[in-house]
KOLLOLUM-205805 format. One record per residue (C-alpha): residue in one letter; z, y, x. Coordinates in steps of 0.02 Angstrom, whole numbers, plus 32768, in hexadecimal, padded with zeros to 4 digits. Example, Ala and Ser with C-alpha at 12.3 -4.5 7.8 and 13.67 -1.06 7.14 Angstrom:
<nodes>
a81867F1F8267
s81657FCB82AC
</nodes>
This chain:
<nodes>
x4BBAFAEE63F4
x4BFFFA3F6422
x4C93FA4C647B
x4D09F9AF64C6
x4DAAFA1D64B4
x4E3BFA3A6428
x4EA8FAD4641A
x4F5AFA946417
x4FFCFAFF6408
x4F80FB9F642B
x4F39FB4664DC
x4EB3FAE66518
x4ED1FA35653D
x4E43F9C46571
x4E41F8FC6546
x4DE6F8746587
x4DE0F7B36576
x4E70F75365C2
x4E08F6D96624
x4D5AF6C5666B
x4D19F5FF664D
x4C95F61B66C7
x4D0EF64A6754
x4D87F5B8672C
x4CC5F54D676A
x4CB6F5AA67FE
x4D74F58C682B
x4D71F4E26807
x4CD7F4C3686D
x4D32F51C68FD
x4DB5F4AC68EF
x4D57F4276904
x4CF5F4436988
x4DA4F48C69E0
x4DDBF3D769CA
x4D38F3876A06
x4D49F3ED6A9E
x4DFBF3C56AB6
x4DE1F30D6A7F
x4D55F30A6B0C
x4DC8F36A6BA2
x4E52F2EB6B7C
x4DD8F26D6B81
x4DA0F2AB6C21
x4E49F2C96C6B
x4EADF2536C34
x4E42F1B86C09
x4DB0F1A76C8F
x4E38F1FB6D1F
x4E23F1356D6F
x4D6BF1356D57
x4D4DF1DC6DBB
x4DE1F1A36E35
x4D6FF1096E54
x4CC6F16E6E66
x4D2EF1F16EEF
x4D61F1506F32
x4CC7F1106F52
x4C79F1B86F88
x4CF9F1F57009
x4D2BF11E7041
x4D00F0AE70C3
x4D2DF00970EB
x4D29EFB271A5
x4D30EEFF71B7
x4D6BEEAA7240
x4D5DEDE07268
x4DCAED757288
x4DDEECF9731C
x4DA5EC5272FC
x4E0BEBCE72F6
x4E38EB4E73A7
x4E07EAA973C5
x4E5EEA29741D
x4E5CE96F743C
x4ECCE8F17408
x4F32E9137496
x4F48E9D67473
x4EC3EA0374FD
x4E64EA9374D8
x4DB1EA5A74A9
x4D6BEB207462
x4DDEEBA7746D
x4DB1EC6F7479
x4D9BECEB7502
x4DAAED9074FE
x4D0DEDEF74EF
x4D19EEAC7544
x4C8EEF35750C
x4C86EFF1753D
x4C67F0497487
x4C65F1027440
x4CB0F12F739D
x4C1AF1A07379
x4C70F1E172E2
x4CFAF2337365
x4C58F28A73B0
x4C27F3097338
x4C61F3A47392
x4C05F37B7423
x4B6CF34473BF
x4B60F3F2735B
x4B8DF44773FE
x4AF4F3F47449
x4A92F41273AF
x4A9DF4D173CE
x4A7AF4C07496
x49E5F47B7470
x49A1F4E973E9
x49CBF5817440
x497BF52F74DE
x48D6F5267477
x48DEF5D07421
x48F0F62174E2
x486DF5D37519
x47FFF5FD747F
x47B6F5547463
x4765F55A73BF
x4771F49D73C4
x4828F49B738B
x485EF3FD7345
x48B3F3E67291
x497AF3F57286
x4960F3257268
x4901F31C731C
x496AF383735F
x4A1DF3317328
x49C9F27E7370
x499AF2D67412
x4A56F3307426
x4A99F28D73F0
x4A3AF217746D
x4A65F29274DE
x4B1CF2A174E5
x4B30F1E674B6
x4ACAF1D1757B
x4B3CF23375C8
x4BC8F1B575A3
x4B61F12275CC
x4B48F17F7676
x4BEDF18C76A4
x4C03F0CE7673
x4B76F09876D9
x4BBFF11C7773
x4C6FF0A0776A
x4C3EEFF9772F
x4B88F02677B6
x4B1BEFE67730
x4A6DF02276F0
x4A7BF0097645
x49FCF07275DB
x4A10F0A7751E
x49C1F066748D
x4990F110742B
x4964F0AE73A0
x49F1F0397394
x4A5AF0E47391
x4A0DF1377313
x4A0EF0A27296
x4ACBF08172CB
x4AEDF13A72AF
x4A94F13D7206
x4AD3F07371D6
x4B79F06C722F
x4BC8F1047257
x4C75F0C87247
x4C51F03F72B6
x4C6CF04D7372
x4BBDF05E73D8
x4BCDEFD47458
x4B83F02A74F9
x4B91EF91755C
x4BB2EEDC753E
x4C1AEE4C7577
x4C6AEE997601
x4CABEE3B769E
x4D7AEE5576A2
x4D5EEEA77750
x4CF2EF2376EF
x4D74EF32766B
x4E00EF4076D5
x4DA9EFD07731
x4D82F02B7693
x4E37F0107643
x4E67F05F76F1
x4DF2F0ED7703
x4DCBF1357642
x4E2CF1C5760E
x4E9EF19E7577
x4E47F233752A
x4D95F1F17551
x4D31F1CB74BF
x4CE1F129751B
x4D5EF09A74EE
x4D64EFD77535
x4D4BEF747486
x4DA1EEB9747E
x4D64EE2B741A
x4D5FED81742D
x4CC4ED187452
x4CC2EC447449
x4CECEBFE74F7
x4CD7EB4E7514
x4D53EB0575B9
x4D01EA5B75CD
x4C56EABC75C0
x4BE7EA2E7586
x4C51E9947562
x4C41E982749E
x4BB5E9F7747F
x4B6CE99C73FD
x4C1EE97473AE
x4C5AEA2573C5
x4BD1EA847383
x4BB6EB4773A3
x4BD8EBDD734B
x4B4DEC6A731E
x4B80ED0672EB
x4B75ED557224
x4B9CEDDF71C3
x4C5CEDE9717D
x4C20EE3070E3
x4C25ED8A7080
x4C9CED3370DF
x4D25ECE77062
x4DA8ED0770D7
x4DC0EDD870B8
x4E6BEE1A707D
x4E35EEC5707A
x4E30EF1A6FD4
x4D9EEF8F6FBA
x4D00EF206F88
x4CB9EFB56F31
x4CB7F0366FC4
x4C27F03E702A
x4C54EFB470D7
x4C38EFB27177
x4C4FEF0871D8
x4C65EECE7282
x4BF5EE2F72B1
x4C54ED777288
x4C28ECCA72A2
x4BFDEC497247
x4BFEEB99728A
x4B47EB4A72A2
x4B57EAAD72DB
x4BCAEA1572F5
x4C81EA2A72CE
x4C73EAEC72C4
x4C05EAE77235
x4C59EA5771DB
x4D11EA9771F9
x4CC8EB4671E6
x4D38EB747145
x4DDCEB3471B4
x4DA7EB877257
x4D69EC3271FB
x4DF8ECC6721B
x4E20ED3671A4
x4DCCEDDC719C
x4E3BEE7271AE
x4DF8EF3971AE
x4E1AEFD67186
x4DFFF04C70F3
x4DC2F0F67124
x4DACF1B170EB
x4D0FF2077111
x4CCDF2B170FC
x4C48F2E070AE
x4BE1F2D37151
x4C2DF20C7144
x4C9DF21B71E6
x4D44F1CA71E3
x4DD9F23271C1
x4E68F1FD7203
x4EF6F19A71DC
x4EAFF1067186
x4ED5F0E370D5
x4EF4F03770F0
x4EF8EFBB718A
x4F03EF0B718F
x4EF1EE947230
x4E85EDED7238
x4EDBED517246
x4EA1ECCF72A6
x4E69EC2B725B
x4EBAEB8B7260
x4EA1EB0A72DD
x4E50EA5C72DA
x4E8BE9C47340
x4E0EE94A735E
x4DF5E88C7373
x4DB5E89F7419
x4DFFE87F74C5
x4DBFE8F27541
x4DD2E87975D1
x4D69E7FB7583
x4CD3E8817551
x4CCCE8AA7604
x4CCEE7F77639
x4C34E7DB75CC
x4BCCE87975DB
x4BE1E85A768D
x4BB0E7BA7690
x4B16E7EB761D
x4AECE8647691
x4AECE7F1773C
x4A4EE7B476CC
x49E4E836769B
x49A7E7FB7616
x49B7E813754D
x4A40E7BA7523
x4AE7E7B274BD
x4B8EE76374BB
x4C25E75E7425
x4CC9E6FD7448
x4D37E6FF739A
x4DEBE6BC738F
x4DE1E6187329
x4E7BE62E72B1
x4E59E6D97286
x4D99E6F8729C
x4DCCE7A17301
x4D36E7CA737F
x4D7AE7C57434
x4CD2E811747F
x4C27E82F7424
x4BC7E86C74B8
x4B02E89174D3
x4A8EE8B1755C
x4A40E92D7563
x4AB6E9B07539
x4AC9EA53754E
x4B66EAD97587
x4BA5EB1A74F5
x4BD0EBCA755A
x4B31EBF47547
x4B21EBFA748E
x4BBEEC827491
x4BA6ED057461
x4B00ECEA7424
x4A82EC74748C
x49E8ECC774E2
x493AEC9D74B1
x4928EC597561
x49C1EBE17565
x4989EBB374B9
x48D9EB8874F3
x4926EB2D758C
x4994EAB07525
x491AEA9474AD
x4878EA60751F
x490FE9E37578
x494EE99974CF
x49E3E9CC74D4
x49FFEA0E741C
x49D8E95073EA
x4A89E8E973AB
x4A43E83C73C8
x4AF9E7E873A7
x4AF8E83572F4
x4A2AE86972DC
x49D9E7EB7333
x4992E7537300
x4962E6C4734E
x494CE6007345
x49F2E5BF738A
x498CE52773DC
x49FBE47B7404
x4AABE4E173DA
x4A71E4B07328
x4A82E400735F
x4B36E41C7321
x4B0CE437727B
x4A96E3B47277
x4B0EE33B72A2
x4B8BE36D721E
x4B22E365717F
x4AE4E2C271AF
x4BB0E27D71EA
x4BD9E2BB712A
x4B42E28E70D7
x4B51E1D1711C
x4AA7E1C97168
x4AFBE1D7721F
x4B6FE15F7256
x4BBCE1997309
x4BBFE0F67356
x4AF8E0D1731F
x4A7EE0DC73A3
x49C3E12573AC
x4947E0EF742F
x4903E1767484
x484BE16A74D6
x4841E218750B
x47E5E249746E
x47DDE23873C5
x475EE216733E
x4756E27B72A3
x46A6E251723B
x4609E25B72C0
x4683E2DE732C
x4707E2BF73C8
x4799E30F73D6
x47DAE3127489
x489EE30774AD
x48E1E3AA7509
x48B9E37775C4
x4823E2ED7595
x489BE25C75DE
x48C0E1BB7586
x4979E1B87557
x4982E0FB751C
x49F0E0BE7496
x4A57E14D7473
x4AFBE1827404
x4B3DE22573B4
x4BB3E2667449
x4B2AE22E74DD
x4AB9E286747A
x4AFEE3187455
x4B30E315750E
x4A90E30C7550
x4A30E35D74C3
x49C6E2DA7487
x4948E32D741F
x4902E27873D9
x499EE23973A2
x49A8E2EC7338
x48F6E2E372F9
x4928E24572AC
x49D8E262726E
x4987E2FB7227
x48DEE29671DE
x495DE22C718F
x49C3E2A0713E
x4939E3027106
x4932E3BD7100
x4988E3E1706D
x4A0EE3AD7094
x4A08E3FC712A
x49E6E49570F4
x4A7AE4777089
x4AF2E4637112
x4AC2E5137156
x4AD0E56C70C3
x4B94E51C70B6
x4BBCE567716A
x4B68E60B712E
x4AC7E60371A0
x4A82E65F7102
x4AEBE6FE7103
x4B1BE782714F
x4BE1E764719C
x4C23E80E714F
x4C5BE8537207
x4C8AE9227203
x4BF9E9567239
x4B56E99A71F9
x4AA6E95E71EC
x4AD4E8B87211
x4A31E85471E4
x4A1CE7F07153
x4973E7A571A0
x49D1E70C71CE
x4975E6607171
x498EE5BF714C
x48F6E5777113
x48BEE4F77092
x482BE4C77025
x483EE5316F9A
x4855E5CC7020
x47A1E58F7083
x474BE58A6FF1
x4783E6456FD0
x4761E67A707D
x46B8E6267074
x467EE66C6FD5
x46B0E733701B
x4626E70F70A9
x4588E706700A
x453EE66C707F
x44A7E6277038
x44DEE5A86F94
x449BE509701A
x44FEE55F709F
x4583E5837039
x459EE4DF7002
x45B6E484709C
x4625E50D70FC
x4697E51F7068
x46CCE4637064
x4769E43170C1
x474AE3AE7156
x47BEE33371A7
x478BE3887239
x47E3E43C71E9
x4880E3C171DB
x4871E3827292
x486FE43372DA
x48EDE45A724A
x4971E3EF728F
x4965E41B7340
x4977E4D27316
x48BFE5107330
x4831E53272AA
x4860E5B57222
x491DE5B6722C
x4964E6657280
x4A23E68272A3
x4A7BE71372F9
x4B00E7087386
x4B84E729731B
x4B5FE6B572A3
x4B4EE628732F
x4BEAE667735B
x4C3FE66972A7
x4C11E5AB72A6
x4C40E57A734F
x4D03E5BC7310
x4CF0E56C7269
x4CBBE4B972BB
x4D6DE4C97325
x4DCBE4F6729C
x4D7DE45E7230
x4D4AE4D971AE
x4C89E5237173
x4CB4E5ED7158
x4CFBE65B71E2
x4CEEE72471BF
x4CEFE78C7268
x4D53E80E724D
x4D4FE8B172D1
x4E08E8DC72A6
x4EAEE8A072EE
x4F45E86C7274
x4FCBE80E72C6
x5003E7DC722A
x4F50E79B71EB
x4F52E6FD719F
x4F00E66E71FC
x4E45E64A719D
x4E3CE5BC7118
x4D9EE56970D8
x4D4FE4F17098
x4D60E4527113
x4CC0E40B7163
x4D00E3667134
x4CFBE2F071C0
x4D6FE25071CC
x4DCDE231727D
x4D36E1D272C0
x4CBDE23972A2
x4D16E2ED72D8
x4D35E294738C
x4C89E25A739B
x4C51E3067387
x4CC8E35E73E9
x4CBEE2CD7482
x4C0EE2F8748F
x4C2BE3AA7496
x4CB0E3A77521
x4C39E313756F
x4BB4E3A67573
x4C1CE41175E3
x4C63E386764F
x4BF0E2F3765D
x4B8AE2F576E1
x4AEAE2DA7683
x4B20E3687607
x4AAEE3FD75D3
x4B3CE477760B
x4B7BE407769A
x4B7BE4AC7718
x4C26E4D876C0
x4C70E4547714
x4C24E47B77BA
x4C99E4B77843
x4C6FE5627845
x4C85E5757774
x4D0DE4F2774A
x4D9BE53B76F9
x4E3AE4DB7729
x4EA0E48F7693
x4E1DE4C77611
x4DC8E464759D
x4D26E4AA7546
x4CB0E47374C0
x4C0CE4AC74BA
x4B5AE484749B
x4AAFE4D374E9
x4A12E4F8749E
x4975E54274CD
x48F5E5857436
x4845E5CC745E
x480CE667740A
x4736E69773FA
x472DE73E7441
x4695E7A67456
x4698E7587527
x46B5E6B774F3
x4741E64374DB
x47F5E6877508
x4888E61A751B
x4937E64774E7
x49DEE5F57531
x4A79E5EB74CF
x4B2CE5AD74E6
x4BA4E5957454
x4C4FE542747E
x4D06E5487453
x4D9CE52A74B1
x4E17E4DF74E5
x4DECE43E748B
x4E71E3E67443
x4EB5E4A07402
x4E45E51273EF
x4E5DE5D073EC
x4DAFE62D742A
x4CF3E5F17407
x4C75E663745A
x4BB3E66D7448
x4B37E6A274CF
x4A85E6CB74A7
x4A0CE6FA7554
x4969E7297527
x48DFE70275A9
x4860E77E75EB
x47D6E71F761F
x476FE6AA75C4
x4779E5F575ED
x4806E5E77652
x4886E5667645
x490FE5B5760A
x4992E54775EF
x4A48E5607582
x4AABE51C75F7
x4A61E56C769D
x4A51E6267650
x4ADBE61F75B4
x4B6CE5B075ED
x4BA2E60B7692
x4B9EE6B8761B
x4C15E65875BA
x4C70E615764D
x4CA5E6BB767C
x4CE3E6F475E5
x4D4EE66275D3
x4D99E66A7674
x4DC8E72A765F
x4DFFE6D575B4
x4E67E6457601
x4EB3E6B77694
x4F0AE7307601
x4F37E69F759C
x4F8AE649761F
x4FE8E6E37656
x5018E71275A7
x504DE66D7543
x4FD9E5FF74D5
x4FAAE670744E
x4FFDE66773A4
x4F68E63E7349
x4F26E5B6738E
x4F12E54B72FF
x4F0CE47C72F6
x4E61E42A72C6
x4E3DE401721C
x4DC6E34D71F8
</nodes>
């Protein structure tokens, strides 16, 4: 019989292998997989720790963001142009309200259950019902002290309750500071109903500048560039900001924009705040613009505008630095009532009256006899105009088979450059402007900048301005798809096109800046002036290109400019009138009157462009009135020069009291 023993030294002594190679497998395998599982709990541990911090971050971590105020503006004289007021609301924290919304919870449940109503709502019914229901009770007592009837939105809860939670619920808005002071007075410390601050746009001068000014409209601060706060990951709740819309608050809006500030938050699992915050930073308000513009001289003009009633428009620059004095246009609107937000009433109000419309910057028109200017300069530097050359004037004015009638249908007689642009001599233009020919005209315009924008600071300023020509007719033409006969004869350019061309009617459209851009650049001697809406002291007076005129010619202009104010026969002869003169003064200035086809007919628009004083000039100022009814004479001097007038003397009255201003600036030939 097999046996695995040997008899040694008379005993029994069993032997075995020293080592099993299929349990030296099994413990290595052990091994291993010990050291995968340790390699994967380190890994765990010690290598993803920040990638599970960041998850519990985000889980259990809110962020509130708060704006900041906007930045002020003033004028050039440090008067407060849009500034902020403070804003007062009666909110809840509803997060601070879970006790008493669980506690009503269970009153109402039990209130069902007694009364056996097999129609109980679900827990979700029944939390919106216990919440409406406390949240009530607050705005009760509100409406008990402030004696309001303010009702609840139980929609606009429960979507700020599930959205917002860690926002405050604003019970009721835009408080009066009686209202405020009452509640500061009466609330308990303890009372869960608190008196919220903000800030809201408030505009002093109400609406002087509204066009210039712009409005604000309010956005969400989750984009804004201007947040500090750390935290982009966590889930964020934000406050309503602004964001400029229109005029210098949306062109300035990066300058005016405060910086965000907020608060990081823990939650529970339920996502109300625990308290202390994590982290808490405050807004900072944002810097402050000074304008260009003199408040006492954008009163003067919007009120006289408004003694009008009538579309209309006025800009008065400084001639050595191109900073706008006023830019003011009627209608307008009180910016107030765009701040907070603007009702859908107010909006519908301003909107059937116009008042949204910028004509000074927008608007386009035909700039009518004021172009005479122009006129008069290309053909002084092209040599086809000699100053002391007259033109017979019959009244009218022959061009092919058609007659052009001067501006008031009365003979003028043998006429020269400063009579006629005194008295506005329409024939002596037509010719000048015949002989010059429309190229060159068009030229001219294009060298002053008639073809551009001017650059100002603000938005949407048009670029539907023209100055037309052959080649652009032909183009304009050919978009209509006339019939090829048709097209053929309306595409050609006419000496009749150049006729209306020179006297500032047919196709050629300006805006009242621009009219008064080149009004500043004629007194300074120069073609280019950029309006600017900001105020340097230490800006450097403009420099372009010179117009070019030798001694001779620069008087003749400018003595039939101030002969236009001041002669007796002149088209803006009521400035010198008793009742308008200004004493020690000397103006500039040149009428026109354009027609514009409307669906009523024919509508006549008056315009004033001037500078002043004359030998040394330091403001030029445009006025644009737009008439209402079709067919009326409407004439530039009668409607547009005592606007003018007005602002001048406002002008004049400072400028006297304060010192000649240090950049008036010598005239250049």
């Amino acid at each position: 019989m097999p046996t695995s023993s040997v008899e040694r030294s008379g005993s029994l002594v069993e032997t075995h292998r020293g080592y099993n190679p299929r349990l030296l497998v099994f413990h290595g395998v052990l091994a291993l997989a010990c050291l995968g599982v340790t390699a994967g709990l380190a890994y765990q541990q010690l290598i993803k720790t920040d990638i599970y911090h960041d998850l519990e971050r985000v889980q259990n971590q809110r962020r509130v963001l708060t704006p900041g105020p906007r930045g002020n503006i003033y004028d050039r004289e440090g008067r407060l142009l849009v500034g902020n007021r403070p804003r007062f609301a009666v909110t809840l924290n509803l997060d601070e309200l879970r006790g008493e919304f669980r506690t009503e919870f269970l009153r109402i449940r039990r209130a069902y259950r007694e009364a056996d109503d097999r129609n109980l709502p679900s827990s979700g019914e029944l939390e919106q019902i216990a919440r409406f229901t406390v949240v009530q009770r607050y705005l009760d007592e509100v409406n008990r002290r402030l004696e309001r009837a303010e009702k609840l939105d139980g929609q606009a809860l429960t979507r700020h309750f599930r959205r917002q939670l860690l926002l405050p619920y604003i019970l009721v808005d835009d408080l009066h500071p009686d209202e405020y002071a009452r509640l500061l007075e009466q609330l308990p410390v303890t009372s869960a109903l608190q008196v919220y601050t903000t800030t809201a746009r408030h505009y002093p001068f109400q609406s002087a500048a509204a066009h210039t000014l712009g409005f604000v409209g309010l956005a969400s601060l989750e984009d804004s560039p201007t947040i500090s706060l750390p935290g982009e990951e966590l889930k964020t709740f934000a406050m309503k900001g602004s964001i400029g819309r229109d005029g210098l608050e949306r062109y300035f809006d990066e300058i005016l924009q405060g910086e965000t500030g907020g608060t990081i938050y823990r939650v529970d699992p339920a996502g109300y705040r625990v308290n202390p915050p994590l982290v808490r930073r405050l807004p900072v308000q944002g810097r402050d613009l000074v304008t260009s513009l003199d408040i006492d001289l954008q009163l003067s003009a919007e009120a006289a505008l408004g003694k009008l009633e009538l579309p209309a428009s006025a800009v008065m620059l400084e001639v050595a630095s191109g900073e706008v004095l006023a830019l003011a246009t009627k209608p307008d609107f009180d910016l107030n009532a765009t701040s907070p937000r603007i009702a859908a009433g107010a909006y519908q109000q301003i909107d059937a009256a116009g008042g949204w419309y910028n004509r000074s910057v927008k608007g386009i028109y035909p700039p009518g006899s004021s172009f005479k200017i122009l006129t008069a300069i290309a053909g002084l530097r092209a040599g086809t105009l000699d100053p002391d050359a007259t033109v017979n004037c019959e009244g009218v004015y022959r061009v092919g088979r058609r007659l052009f009638p001067c501006h008031d249908g009365h003979a003028h007689g043998p006429i020269r450059l400063a009579q006629a642009i005194e008295v506005s001599c329409n024939v002596y233009f037509y010719a000048q402007g015949l002989r010059l020919g429309a190229e060159r005209l068009a030229e001219e315009a294009r060298r002053f900048g008639f073809d551009q924008p001017t650059g100002i600071e603000l938005p949407f300023e048009t670029k539907g301005m023209l100055v037309p020509d052959a080649a652009w007719k032909r183009r304009f033409i050919a978009q209509r798809k006339l019939p090829p006969d048709q097209q053929a004869i309306e595409e050609r350019w006419y000496d009749g096109d150049t006729a209306n061309f020179s006297i500032g009617q047919g196709f050629l459209l300006v805006t009242p800046l621009q009219m008064a851009s080149f009004a500043a650049s004629v007194a300074r001697g120069e073609t280019r002036t950029r309006p600017t809406l900001l105020h340097d002291p230490a800006r450097a007076p403009l420099r372009s290109d010179p117009i070019g005129l030798n001694p001779v010619a620069r008087a003749a202009l400018l003595r039939g400019m101030e002969d236009c104010v001041i002669s007796p026969h002149g088209t803006a002869r009521i400035l010198n009138s008793p009742a308008l003169r200004i004493p020690d003064l000397r103006i500039a200035g040149k009428t026109g009157t354009a027609q514009v086809a409307t669906p009523g007919g024919t509508r006549n628009l008056a315009w004033f462009i001037c500078f002043a004083p004359v030998d040394r000039p330091e403001v030029a100022l445009a006025v644009m009135v737009e008439g209402d009814t079709p067919g009326e004479e409407f004439a530039g001097g009668r409607y547009a020069g005592p606007v003018a007038r007005d602002i001048l003397k406002t002008w004049w009255d400072k400028r006297r009291a304060a010192g000649p201003l240090s950049r008036a600036t010598a005239i250049r030939p």
